[in-house]
DRENPA-3360 file (N, C-alpha, C; in nm, 2 decimals, always signed):
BEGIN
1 = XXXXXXXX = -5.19/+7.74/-1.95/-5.32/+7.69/-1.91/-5.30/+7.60/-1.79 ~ -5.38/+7.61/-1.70/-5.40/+7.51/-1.58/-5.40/+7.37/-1.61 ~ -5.42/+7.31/-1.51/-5.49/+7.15/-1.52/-5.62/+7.14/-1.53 ~ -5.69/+7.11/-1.64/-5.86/+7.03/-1.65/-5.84/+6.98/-1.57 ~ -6.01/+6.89/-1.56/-6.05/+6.79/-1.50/-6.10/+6.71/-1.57 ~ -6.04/+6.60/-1.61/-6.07/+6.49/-1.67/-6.21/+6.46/-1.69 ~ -6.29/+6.39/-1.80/-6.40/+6.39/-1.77/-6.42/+6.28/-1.85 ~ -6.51/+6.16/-1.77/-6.54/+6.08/-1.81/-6.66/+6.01/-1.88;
9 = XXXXXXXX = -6.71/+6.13/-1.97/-6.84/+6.10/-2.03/-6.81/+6.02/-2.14 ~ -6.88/+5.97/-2.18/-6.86/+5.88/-2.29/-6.78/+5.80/-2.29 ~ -6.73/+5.74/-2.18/-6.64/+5.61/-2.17/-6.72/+5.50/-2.13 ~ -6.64/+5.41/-2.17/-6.74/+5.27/-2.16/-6.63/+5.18/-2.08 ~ -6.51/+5.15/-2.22/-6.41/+5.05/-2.17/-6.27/+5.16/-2.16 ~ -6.16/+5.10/-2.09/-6.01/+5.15/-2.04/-5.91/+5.03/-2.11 ~ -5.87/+5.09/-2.15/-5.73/+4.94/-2.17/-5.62/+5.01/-2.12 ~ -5.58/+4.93/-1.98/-5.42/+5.02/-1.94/-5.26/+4.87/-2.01;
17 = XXXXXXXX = -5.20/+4.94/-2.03/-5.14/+4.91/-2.12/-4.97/+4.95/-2.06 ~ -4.88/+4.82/-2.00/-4.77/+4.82/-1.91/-4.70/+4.71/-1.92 ~ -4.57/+4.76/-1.89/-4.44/+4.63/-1.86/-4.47/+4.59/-1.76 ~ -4.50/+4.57/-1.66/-4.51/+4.49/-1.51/-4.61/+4.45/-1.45 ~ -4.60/+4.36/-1.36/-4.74/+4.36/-1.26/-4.66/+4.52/-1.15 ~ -4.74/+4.54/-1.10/-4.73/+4.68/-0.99/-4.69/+4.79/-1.06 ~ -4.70/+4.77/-1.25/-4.66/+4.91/-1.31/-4.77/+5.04/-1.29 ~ -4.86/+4.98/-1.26/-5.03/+5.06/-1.27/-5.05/+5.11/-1.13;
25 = XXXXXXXX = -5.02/+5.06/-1.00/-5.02/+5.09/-0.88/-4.98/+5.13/-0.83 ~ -4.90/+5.26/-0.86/-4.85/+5.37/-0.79/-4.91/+5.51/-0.84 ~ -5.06/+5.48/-0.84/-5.16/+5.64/-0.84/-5.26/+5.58/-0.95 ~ -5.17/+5.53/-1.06/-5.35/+5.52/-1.14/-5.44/+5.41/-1.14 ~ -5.42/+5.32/-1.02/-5.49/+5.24/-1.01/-5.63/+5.30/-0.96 ~ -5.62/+5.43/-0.88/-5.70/+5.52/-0.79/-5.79/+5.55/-0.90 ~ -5.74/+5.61/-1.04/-5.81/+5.62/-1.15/-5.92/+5.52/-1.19 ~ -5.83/+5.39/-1.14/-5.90/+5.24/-1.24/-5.99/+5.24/-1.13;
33 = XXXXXXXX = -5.96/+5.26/-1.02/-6.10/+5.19/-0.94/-6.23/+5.32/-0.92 ~ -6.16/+5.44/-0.97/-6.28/+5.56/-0.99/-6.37/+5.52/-1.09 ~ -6.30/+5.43/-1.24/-6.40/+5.39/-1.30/-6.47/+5.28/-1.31 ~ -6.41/+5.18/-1.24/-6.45/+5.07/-1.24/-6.61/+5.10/-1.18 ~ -6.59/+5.16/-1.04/-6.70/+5.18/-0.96/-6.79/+5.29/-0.99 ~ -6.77/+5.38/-1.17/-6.85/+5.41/-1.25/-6.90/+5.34/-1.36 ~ -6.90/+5.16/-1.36/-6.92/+5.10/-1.41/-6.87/+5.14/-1.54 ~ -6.74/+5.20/-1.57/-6.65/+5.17/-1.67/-6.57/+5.04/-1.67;
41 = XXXXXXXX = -6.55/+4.97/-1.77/-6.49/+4.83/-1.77/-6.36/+4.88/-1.82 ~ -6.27/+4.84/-1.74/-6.13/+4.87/-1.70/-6.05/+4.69/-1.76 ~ -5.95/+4.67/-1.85/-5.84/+4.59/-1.86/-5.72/+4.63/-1.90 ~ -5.66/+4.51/-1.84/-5.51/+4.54/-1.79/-5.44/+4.43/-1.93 ~ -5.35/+4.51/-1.96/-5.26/+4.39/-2.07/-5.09/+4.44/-2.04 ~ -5.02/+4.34/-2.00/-4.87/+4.35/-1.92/-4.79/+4.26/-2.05 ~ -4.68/+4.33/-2.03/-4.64/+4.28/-2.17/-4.51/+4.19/-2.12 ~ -4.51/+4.15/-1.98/-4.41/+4.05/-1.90/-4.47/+4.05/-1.78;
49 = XXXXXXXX = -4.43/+3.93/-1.66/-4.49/+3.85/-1.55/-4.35/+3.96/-1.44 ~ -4.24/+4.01/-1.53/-4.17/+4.10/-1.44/-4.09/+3.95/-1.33 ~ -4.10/+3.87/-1.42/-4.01/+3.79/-1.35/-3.85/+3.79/-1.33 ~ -3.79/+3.94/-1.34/-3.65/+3.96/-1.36/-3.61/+4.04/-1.23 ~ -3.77/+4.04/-1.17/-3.78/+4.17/-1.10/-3.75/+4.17/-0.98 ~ -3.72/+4.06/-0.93/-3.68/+4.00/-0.75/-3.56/+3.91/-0.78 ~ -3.54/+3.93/-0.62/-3.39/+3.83/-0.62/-3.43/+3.66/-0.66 ~ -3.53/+3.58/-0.63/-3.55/+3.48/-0.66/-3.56/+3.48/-0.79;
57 = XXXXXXXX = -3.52/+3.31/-0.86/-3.48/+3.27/-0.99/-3.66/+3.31/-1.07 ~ -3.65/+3.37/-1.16/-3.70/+3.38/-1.27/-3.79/+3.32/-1.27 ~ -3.83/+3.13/-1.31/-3.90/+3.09/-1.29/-4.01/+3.07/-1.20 ~ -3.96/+3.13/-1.05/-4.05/+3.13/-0.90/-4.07/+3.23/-0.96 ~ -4.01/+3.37/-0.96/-4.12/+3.49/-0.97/-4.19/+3.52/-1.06 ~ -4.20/+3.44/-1.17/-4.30/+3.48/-1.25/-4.46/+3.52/-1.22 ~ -4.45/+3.36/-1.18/-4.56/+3.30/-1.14/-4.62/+3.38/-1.04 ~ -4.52/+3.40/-0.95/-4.59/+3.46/-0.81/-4.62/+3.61/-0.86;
65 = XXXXXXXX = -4.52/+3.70/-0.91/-4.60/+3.86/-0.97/-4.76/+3.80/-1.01 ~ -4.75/+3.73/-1.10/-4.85/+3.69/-1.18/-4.99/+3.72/-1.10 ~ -4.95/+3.64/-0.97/-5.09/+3.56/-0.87/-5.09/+3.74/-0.82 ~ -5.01/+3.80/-0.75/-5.00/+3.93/-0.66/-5.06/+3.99/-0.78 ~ -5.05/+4.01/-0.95/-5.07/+4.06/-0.98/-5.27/+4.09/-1.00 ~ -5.31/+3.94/-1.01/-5.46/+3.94/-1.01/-5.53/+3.95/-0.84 ~ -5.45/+3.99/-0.74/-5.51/+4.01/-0.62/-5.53/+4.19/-0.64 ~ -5.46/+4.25/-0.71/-5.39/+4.38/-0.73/-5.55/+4.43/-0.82;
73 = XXXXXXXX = -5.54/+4.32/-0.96/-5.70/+4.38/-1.02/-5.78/+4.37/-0.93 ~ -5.79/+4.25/-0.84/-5.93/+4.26/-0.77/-5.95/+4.38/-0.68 ~ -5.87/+4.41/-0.62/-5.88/+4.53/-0.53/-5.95/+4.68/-0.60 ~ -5.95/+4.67/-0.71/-5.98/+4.78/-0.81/-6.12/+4.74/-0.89 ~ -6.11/+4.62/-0.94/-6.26/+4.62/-0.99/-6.24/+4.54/-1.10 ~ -6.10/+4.54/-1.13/-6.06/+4.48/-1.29/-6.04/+4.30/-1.31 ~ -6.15/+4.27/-1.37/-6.15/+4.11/-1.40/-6.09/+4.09/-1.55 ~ -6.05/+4.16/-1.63/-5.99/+4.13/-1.76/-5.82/+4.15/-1.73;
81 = XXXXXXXX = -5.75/+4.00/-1.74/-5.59/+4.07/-1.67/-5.54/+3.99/-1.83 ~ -5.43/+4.04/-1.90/-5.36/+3.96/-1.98/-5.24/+3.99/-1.97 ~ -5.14/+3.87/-1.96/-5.02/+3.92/-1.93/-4.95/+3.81/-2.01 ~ -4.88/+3.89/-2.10/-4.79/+3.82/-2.25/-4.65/+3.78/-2.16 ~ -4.59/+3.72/-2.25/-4.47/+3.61/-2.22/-4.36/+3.70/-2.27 ~ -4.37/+3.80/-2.28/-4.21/+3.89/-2.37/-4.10/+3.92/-2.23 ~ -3.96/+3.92/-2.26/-3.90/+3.86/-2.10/-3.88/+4.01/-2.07 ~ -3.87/+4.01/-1.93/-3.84/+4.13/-1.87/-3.73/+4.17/-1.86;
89 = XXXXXXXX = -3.74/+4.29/-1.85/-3.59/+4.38/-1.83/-3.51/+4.38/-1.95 ~ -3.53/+4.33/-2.05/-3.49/+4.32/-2.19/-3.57/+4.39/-2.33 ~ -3.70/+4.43/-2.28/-3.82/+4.45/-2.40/-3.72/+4.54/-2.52 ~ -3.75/+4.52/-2.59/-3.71/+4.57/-2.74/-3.85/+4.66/-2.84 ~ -3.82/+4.78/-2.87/-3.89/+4.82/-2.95/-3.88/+4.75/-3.06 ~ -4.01/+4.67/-3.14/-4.07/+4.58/-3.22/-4.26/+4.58/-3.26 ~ -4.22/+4.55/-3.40/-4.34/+4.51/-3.44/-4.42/+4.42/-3.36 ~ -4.39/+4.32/-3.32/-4.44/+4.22/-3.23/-4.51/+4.30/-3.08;
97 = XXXXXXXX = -4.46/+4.38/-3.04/-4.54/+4.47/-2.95/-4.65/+4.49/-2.96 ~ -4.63/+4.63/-3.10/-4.70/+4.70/-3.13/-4.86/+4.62/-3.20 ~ -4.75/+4.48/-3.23/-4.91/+4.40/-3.28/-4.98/+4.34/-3.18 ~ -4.90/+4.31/-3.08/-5.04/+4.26/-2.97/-5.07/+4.36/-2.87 ~ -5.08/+4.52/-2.91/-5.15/+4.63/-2.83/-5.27/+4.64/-2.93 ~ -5.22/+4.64/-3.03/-5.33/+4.65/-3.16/-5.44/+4.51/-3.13 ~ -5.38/+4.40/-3.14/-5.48/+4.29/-3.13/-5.59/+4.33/-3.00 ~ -5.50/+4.34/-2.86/-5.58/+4.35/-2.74/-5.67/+4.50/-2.78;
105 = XXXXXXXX = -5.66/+4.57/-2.84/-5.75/+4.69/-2.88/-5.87/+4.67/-2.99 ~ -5.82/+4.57/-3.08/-5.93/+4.56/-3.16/-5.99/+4.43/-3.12 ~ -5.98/+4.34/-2.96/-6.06/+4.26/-2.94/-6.14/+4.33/-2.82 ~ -6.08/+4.42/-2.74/-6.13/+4.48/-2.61/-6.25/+4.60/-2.64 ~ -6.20/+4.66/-2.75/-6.26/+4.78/-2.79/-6.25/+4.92/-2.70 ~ -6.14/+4.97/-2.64/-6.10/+5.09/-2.56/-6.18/+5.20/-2.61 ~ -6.24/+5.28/-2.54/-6.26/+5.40/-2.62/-6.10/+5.52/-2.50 ~ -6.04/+5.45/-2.41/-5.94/+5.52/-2.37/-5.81/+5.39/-2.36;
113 = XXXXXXXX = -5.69/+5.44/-2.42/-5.59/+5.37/-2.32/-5.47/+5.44/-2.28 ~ -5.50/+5.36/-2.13/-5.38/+5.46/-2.06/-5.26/+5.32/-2.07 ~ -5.14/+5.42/-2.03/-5.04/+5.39/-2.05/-4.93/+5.46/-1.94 ~ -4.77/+5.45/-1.92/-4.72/+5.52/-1.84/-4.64/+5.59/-1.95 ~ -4.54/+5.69/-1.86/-4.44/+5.76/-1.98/-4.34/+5.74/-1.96 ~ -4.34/+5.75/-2.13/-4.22/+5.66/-2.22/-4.09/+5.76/-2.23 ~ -4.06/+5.86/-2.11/-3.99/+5.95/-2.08/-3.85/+5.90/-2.04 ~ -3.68/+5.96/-2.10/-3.59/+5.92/-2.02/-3.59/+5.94/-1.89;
121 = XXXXXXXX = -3.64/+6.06/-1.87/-3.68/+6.07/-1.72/-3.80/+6.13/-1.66 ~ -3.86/+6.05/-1.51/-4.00/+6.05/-1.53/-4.02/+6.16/-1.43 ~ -4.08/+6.19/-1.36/-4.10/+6.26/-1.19/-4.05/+6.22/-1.12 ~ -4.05/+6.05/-1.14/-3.97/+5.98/-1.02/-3.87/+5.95/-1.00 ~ -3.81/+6.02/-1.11/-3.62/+6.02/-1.15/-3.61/+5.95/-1.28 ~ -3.47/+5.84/-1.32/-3.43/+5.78/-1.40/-3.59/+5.66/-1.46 ~ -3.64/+5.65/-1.58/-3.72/+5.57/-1.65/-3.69/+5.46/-1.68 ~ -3.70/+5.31/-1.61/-3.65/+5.24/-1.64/-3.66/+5.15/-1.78;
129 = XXXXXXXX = -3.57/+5.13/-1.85/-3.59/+5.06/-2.00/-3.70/+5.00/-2.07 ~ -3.76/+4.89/-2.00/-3.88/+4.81/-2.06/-4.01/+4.92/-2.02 ~ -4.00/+5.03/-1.90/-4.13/+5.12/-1.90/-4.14/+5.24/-2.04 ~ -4.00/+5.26/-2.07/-4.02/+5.35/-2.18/-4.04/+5.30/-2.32 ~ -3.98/+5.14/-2.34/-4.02/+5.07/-2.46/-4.23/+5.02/-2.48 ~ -4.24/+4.99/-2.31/-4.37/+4.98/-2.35/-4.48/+5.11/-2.35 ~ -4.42/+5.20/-2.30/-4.50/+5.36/-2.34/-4.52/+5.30/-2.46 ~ -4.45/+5.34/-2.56/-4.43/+5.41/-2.67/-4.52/+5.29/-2.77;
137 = XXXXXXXX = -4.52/+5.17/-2.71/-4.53/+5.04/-2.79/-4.74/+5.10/-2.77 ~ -4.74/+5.07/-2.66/-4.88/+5.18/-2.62/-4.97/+5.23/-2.69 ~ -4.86/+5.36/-2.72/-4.91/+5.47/-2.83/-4.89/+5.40/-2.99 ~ -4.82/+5.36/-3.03/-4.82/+5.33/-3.13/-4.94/+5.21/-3.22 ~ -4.90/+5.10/-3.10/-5.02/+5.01/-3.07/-5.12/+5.02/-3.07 ~ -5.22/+5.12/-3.02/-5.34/+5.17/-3.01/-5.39/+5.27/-3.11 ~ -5.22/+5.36/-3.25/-5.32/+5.43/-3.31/-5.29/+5.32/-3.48 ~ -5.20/+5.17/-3.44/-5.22/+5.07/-3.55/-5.34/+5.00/-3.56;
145 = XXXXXXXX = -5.42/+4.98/-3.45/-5.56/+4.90/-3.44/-5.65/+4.97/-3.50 ~ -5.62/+5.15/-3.60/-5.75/+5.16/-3.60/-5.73/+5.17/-3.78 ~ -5.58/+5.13/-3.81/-5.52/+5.17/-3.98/-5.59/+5.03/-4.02 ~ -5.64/+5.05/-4.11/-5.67/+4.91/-4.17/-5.60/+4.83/-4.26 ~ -5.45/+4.87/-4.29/-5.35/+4.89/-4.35/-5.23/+4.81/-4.29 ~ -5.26/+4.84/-4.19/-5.12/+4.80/-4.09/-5.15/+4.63/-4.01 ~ -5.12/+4.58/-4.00/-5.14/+4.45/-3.94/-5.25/+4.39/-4.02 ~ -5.32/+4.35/-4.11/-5.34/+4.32/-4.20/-5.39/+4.15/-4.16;
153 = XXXXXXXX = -5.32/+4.09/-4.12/-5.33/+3.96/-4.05/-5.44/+3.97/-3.95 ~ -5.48/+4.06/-3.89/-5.51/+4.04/-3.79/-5.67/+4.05/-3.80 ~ -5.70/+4.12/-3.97/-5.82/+4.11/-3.98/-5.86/+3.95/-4.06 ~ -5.74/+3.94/-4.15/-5.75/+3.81/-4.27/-5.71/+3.67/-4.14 ~ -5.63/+3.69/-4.06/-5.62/+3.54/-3.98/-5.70/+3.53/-3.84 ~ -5.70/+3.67/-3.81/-5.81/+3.64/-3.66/-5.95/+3.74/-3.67 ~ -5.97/+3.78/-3.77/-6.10/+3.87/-3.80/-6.10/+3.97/-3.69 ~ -6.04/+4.00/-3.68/-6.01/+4.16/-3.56/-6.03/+4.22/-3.64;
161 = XXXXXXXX = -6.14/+4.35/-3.67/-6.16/+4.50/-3.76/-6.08/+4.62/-3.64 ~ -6.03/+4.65/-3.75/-6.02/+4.84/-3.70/-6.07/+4.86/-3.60 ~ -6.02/+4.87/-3.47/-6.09/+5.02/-3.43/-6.03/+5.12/-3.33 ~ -6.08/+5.26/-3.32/-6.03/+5.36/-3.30/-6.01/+5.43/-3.16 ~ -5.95/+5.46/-3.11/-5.94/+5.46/-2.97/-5.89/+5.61/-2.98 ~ -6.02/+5.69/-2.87/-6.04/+5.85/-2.89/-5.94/+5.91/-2.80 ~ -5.87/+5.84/-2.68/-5.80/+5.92/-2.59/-5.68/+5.83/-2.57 ~ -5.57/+5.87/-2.54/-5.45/+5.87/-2.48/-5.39/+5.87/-2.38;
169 = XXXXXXXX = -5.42/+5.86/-2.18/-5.39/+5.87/-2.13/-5.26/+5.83/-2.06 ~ -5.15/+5.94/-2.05/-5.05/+5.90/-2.02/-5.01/+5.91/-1.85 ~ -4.97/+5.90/-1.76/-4.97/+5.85/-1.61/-4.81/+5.91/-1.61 ~ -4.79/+6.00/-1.53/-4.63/+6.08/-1.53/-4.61/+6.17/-1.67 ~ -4.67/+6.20/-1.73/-4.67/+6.24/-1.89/-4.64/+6.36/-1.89 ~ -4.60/+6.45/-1.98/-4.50/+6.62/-1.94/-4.51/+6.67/-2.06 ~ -4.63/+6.78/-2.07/-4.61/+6.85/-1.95/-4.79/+6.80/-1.91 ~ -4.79/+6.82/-1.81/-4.95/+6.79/-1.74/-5.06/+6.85/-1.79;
177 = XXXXXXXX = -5.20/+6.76/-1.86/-5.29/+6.92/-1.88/-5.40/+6.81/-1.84 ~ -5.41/+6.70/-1.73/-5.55/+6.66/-1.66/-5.55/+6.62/-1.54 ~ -5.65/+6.61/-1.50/-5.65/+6.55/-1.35/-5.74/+6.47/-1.33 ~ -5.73/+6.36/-1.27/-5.87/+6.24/-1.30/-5.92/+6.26/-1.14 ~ -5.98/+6.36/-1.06/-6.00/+6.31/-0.95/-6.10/+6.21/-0.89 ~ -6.03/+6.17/-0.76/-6.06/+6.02/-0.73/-6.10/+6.05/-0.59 ~ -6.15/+5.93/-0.54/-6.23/+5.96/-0.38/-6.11/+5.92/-0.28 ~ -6.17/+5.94/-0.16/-6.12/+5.81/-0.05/-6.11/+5.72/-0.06;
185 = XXXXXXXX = -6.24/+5.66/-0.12/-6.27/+5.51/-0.17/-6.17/+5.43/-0.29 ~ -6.17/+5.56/-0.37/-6.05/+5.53/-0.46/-5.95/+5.51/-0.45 ~ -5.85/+5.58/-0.33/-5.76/+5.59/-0.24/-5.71/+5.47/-0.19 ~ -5.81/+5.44/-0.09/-5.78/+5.36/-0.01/-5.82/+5.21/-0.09 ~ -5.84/+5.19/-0.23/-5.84/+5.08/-0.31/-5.71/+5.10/-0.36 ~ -5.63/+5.19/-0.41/-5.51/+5.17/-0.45/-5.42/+5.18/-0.40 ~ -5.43/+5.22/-0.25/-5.31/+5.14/-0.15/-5.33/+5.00/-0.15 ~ -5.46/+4.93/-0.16/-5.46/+4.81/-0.12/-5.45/+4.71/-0.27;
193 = XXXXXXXX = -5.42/+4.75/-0.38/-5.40/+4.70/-0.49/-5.26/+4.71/-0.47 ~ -5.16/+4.80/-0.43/-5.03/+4.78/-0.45/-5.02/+4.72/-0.30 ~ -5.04/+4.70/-0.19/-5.01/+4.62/-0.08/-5.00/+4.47/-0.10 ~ -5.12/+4.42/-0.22/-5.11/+4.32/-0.33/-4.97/+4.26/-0.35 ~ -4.93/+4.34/-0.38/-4.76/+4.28/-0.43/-4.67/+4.25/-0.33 ~ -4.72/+4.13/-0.25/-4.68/+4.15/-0.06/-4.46/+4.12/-0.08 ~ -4.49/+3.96/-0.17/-4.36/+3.95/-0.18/-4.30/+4.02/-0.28 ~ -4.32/+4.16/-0.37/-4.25/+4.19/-0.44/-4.19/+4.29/-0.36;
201 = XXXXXXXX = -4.28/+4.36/-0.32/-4.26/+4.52/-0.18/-4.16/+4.44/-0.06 ~ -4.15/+4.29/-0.03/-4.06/+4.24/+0.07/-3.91/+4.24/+0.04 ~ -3.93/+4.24/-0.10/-3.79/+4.22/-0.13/-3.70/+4.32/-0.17 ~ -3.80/+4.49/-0.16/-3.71/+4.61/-0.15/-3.75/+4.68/-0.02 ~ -3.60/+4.62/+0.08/-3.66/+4.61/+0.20/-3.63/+4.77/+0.24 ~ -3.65/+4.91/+0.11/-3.61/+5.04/+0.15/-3.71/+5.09/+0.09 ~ -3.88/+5.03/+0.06/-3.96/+5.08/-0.01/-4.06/+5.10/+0.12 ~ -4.10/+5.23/+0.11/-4.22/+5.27/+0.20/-4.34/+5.18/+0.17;
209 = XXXXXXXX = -4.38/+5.18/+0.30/-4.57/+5.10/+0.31/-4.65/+5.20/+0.22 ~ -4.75/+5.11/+0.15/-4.82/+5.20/+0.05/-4.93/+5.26/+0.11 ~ -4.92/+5.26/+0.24/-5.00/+5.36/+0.29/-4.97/+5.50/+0.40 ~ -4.84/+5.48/+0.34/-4.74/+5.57/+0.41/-4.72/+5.70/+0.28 ~ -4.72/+5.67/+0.15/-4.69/+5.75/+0.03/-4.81/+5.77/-0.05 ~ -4.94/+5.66/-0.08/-4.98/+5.73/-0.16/-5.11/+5.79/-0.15 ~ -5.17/+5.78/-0.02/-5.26/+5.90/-0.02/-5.21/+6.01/-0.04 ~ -5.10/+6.05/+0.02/-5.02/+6.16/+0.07/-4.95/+6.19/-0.11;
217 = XXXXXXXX = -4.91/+6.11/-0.19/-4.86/+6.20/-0.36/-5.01/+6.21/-0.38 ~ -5.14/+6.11/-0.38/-5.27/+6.19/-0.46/-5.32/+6.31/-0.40 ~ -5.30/+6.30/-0.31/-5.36/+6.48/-0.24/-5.29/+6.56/-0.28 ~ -5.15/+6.54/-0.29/-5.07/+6.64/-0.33/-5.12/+6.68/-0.50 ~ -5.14/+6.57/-0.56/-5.17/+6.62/-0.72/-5.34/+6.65/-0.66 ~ -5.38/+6.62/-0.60/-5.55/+6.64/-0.59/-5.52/+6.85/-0.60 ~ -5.42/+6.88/-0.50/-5.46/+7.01/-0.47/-5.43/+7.10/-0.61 ~ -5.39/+7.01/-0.70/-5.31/+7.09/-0.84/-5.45/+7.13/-0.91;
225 = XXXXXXXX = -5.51/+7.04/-0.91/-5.68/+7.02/-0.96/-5.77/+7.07/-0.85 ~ -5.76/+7.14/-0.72/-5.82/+7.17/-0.64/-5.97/+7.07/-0.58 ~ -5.90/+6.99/-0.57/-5.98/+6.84/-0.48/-5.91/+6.79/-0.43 ~ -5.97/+6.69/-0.33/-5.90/+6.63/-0.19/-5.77/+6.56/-0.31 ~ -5.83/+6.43/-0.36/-5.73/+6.38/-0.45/-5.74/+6.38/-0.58 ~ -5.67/+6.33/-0.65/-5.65/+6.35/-0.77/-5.51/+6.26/-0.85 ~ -5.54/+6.22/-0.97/-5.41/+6.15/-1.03/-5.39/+6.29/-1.13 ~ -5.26/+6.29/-1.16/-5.23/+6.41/-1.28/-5.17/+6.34/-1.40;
233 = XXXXXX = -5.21/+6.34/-1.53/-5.20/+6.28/-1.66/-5.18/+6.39/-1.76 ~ -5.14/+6.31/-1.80/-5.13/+6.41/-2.00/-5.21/+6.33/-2.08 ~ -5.28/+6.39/-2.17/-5.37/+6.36/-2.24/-5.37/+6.38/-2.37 ~ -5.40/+6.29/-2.44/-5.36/+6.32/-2.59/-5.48/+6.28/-2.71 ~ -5.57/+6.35/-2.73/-5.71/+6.35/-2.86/-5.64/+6.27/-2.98 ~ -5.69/+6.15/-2.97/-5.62/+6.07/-3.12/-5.75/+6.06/-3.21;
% end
């Protein structure tokens, strides 16, 4: 079977769901600002500040991902940012994960959440450790929010109910069966959501200008889906 075309009927809200600031900004941010500007309400929940992530001490870069990180939503559309305290470059598969993807799902109300893949290896080569622990925490996370069984607390201590989240969108996912196409407009917002990250991109002084690579991968997935651009996902009916 080919690649669909994604379709966005009956969406309301997005929950993207990642280890880092700048995890979302290499193509599906194009997605987030396709729906933001379809008045789909788009949030972001990071499960670290990615303060492990630059040569400066830990405590300076927290903070600063953090700030890059909410110039990064604005460029896209997205005013809901939450970004948990779990330390980078260490994430551990745990309960504790899985319960605050579940909490942020049964307060946000997703009817989609995307996520990246939780693959040893992605398109882009080698998957680094905390992106394959928080895939998976993701998926898991999102189909505990809707068991009424499972976290338990979260209805008896924070009155959070169940609820069910219809799609799965995974970002690098294998094997491919969607395509979310996106505009110019969308394009040229998610070069400028990852340009966002001015001092994180300074300090890998062998990373291309993000307007040097990613028009140029979305066209390339656009032509897979037969449109100018396009993000390519895997998709999964929960």
């Amino acid at each position: 079977m080919g690649i669909e075309r994604f379709s966005d009927e009956g969406i309301r809200r997005v929950l993207c769901v990642v280890a880092h600031p700048d995890d979302l900004e290499y193509g599906a941010s194009a997605a987030v600002h396709h729906w933001t500007s379809a008045g789909i309400e788009v949030a972001y929940l990071l499960f670290t500040s990615g303060e492990a992530g630059m040569q400066a001490p830990p405590e300076e870069v927290g903070p600063l991902r953090a700030a890059e990180q909410r110039e990064a939503c604005a460029a896209v559309g997205v005013e809901r940012l939450t970004i948990l305290d779990h330390p980078d470059g260490v994430l551990q598969p745990s309960l504790d994960l899985r319960r605050d993807v579940a909490r942020e799902v049964r307060t946000f109300r997703p009817d989609v959440v995307l996520t990246t893949t939780w693959a040893d290896e992605a398109p882009w080569g080698l998957n680094q450790a905390d992106h394959r622990v928080a895939g998976l925490a993701a998926v898991d996370g999102a189909r505990d929010a809707g068991n009424p069984w499972v976290f338990r607390e979260l209805v008896d201590r924070e009155g959070l109910e169940p609820w069910h989240v219809s799609r799965l969108v995974v970002a690098g996912g294998s094997p491919l069966s969607h395509g979310i196409a996106v505009s110019d407009a969308d394009v040229a917002a998610a070069v400028a959501s990852l340009a966002a990250h001015r001092a994180y991109l300074a300090d890998l002084p062998d990373h291309p200008s993000p307007d040097e690579f990613l028009p140029e991968m979305l066209a390339g997935q656009g032509r897979e889906l037969g449109t100018d651009h396009a993000l390519l996902v895997r998709v999964h009916d929960l």
